[in-house]
Backbone as ProteinMPNN parsed JSONL, in Angstrom:
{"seq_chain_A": "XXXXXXXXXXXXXXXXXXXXXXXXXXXXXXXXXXXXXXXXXXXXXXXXXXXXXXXXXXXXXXXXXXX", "coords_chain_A": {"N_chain_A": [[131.556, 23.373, 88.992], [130.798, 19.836, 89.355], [127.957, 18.241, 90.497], [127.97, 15.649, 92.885], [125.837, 13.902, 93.867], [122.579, 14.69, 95.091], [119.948, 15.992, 97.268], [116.938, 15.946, 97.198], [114.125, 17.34, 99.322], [110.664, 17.87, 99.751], [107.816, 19.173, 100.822], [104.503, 18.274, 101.112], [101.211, 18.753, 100.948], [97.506, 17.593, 100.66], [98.2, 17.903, 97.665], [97.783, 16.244, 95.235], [96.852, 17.249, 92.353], [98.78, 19.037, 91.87], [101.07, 17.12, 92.097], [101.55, 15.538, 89.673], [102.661, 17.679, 87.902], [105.039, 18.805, 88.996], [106.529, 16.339, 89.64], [107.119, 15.512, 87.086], [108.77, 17.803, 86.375], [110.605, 18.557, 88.029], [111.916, 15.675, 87.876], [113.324, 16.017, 85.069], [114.851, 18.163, 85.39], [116.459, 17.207, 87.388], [117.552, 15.007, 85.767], [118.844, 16.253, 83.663], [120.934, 17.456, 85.179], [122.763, 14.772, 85.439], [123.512, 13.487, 87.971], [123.733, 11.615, 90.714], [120.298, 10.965, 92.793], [117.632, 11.407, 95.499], [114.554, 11.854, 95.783], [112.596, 13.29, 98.554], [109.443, 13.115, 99.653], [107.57, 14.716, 101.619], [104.513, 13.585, 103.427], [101.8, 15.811, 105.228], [100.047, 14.238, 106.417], [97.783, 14.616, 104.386], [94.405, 14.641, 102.525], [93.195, 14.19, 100.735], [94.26, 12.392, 97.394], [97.057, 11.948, 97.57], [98.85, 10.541, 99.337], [98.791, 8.051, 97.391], [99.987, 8.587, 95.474], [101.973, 9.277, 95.37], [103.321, 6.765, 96.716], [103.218, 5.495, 93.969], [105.098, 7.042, 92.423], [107.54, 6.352, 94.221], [106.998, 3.374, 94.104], [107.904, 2.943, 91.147], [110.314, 4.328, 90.752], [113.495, 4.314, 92.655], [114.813, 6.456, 93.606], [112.778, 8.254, 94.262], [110.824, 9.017, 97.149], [108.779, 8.315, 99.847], [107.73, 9.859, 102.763]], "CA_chain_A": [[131.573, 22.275, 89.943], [130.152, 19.007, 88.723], [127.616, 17.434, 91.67], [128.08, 13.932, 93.011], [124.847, 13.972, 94.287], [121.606, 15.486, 95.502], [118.384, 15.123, 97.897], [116.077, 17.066, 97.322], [112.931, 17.465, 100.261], [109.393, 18.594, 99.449], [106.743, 19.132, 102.076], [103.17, 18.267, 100.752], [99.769, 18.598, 102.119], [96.621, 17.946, 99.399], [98.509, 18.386, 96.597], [97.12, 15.5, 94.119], [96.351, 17.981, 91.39], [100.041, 19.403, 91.507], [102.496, 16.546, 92.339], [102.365, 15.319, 88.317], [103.66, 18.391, 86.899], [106.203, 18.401, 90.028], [107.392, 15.111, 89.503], [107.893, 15.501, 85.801], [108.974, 19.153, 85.931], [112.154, 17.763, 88.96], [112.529, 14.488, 87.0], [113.552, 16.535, 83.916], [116.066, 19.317, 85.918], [117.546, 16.401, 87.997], [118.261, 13.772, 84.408], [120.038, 17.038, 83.306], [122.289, 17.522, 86.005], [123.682, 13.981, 85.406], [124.279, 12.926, 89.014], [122.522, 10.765, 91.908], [119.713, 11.579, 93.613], [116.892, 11.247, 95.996], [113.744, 12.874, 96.64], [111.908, 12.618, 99.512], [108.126, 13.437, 99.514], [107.227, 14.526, 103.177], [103.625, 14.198, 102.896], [101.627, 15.798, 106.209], [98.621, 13.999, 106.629], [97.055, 15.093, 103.41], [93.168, 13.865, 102.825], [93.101, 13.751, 99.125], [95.047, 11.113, 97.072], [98.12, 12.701, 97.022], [99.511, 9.942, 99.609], [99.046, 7.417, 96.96], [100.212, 8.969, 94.254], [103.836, 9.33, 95.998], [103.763, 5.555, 96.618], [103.259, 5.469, 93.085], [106.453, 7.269, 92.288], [108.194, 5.733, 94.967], [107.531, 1.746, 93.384], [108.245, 3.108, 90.212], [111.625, 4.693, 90.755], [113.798, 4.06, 94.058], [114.996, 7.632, 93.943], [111.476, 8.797, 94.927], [110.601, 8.576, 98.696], [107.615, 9.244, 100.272], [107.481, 9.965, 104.36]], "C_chain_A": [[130.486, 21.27, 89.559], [129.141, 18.203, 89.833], [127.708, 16.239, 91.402], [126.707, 13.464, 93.48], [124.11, 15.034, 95.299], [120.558, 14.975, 95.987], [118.056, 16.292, 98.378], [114.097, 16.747, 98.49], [111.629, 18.424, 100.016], [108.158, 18.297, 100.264], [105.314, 18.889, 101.092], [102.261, 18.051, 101.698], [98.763, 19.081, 100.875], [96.829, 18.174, 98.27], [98.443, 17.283, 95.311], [97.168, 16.381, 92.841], [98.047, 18.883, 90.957], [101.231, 18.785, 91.484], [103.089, 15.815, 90.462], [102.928, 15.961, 87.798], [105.172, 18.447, 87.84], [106.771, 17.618, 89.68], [107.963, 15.319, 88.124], [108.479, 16.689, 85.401], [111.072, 18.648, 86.761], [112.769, 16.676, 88.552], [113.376, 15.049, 85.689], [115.093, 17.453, 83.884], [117.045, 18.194, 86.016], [118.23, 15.031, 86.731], [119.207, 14.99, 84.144], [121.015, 17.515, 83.98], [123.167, 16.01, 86.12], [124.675, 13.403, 86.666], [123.449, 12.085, 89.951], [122.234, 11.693, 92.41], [118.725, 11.038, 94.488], [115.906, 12.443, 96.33], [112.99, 12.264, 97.582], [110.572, 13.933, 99.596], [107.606, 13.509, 101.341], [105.693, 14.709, 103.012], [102.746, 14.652, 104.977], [100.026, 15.387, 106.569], [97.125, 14.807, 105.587], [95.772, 14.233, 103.279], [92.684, 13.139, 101.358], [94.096, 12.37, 98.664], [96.78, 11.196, 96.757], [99.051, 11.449, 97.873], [99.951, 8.678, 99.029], [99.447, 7.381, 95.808], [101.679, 8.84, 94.486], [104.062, 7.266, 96.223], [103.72, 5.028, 95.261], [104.909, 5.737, 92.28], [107.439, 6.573, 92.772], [108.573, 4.307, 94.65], [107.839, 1.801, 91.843], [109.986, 3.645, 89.756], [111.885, 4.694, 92.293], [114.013, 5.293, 94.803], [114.012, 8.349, 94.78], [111.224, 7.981, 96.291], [109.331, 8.712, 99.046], [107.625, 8.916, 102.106], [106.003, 10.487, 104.753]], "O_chain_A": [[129.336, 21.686, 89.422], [129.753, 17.18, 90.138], [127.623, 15.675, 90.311], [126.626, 12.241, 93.363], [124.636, 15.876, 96.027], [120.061, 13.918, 95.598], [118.39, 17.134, 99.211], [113.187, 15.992, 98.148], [111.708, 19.649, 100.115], [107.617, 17.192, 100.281], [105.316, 19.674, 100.144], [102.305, 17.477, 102.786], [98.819, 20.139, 100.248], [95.916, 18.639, 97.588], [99.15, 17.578, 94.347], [97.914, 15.756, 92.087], [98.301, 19.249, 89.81], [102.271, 19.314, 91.092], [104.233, 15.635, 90.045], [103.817, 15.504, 87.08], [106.253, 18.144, 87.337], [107.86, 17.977, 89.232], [109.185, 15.309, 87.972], [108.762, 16.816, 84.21], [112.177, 18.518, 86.235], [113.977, 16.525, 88.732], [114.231, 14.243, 85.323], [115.993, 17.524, 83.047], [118.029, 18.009, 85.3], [119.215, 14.324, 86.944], [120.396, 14.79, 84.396], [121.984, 18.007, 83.403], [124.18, 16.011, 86.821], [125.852, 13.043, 86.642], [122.255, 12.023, 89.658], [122.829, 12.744, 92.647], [118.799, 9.815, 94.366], [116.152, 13.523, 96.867], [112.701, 11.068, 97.6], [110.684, 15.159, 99.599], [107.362, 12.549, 102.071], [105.335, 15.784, 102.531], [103.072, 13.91, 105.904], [99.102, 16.129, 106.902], [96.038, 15.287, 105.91], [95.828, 13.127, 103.816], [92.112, 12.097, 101.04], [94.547, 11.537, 99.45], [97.461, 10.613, 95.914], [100.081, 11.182, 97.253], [100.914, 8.055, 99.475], [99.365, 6.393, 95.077], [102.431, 8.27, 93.696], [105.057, 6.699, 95.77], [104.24, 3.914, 95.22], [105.632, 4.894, 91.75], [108.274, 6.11, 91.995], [109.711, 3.847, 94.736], [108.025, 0.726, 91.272], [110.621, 3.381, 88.735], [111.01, 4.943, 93.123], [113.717, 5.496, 95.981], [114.31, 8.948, 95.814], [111.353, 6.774, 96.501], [108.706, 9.442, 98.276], [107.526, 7.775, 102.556], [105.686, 10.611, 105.936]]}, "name": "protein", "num_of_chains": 1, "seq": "XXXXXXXXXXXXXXXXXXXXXXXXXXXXXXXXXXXXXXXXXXXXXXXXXXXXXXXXXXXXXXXXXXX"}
Protein backbone atom coordinates (compact mmCIF):
# COMPACT_ATOMS: atom_id res chain seq x y z
CA UNK A 1 0.00 0.00 0.00
CA UNK A 2 1.56 3.15 -1.37
CA UNK A 3 0.70 6.33 1.22
CA UNK A 4 -0.93 9.51 -0.02
CA UNK A 5 0.09 11.18 2.85
CA UNK A 6 1.28 11.55 6.42
CA UNK A 7 1.39 13.85 9.73
CA UNK A 8 3.43 13.01 11.86
CA UNK A 9 3.13 14.74 15.81
CA UNK A 10 6.05 15.08 18.22
CA UNK A 11 5.70 16.40 21.73
CA UNK A 12 8.87 18.36 22.89
CA UNK A 13 9.95 19.87 26.07
CA UNK A 14 13.97 21.12 26.25
CA UNK A 15 15.01 19.23 23.61
CA UNK A 16 17.56 21.72 21.69
CA UNK A 17 20.38 19.22 21.83
CA UNK A 18 18.12 16.42 20.17
CA UNK A 19 15.70 18.06 17.65
CA UNK A 20 18.81 18.18 14.82
CA UNK A 21 19.37 14.61 14.65
CA UNK A 22 15.36 14.28 14.79
CA UNK A 23 14.75 16.50 12.10
CA UNK A 24 17.36 15.03 9.83
CA UNK A 25 16.89 11.42 10.98
CA UNK A 26 12.44 12.01 9.96
CA UNK A 27 13.46 14.21 6.99
CA UNK A 28 15.40 11.23 5.54
CA UNK A 29 12.51 8.23 6.41
CA UNK A 30 9.73 10.64 5.21
CA UNK A 31 11.86 11.73 1.39
CA UNK A 32 11.89 7.86 1.18
CA UNK A 33 8.43 7.14 1.50
CA UNK A 34 7.73 9.47 -1.49
CA UNK A 35 4.46 11.02 -0.32
CA UNK A 36 3.11 14.37 1.44
CA UNK A 37 3.60 15.29 4.66
CA UNK A 38 3.46 17.38 7.72
CA UNK A 39 5.06 17.48 10.95
CA UNK A 40 3.94 19.20 13.68
CA UNK A 41 6.35 20.12 16.56
CA UNK A 42 4.15 20.47 19.79
CA UNK A 43 6.58 22.23 21.83
CA UNK A 44 5.37 22.52 25.83
CA UNK A 45 6.76 25.48 27.17
CA UNK A 46 10.33 24.40 26.88
CA UNK A 47 13.10 26.99 28.49
CA UNK A 48 16.01 26.20 26.35
CA UNK A 49 16.18 27.15 22.60
CA UNK A 50 14.44 24.44 21.33
CA UNK A 51 11.33 26.88 20.56
CA UNK A 52 13.47 28.61 18.11
CA UNK A 53 14.99 26.09 16.54
CA UNK A 54 11.41 24.66 15.35
CA UNK A 55 10.65 28.12 13.91
CA UNK A 56 13.71 27.53 12.16
CA UNK A 57 12.50 24.40 10.49
CA UNK A 58 9.20 25.65 10.14
CA UNK A 59 10.51 29.01 7.71
CA UNK A 60 12.65 26.73 6.09
CA UNK A 61 10.27 24.04 4.96
CA UNK A 62 6.29 24.47 5.12
CA UNK A 63 5.94 20.83 6.02
CA UNK A 64 7.45 21.57 9.46
CA UNK A 65 5.04 23.07 12.09
CA UNK A 66 5.72 24.17 15.29
CA UNK A 67 2.68 24.61 18.08
Amino acid sequence: MKLKSLGIVVPVYNEEACLPELHRRLSAVLKSLRCSYNVYLIDDASSDDTPNIIERYAARDDRWHGI
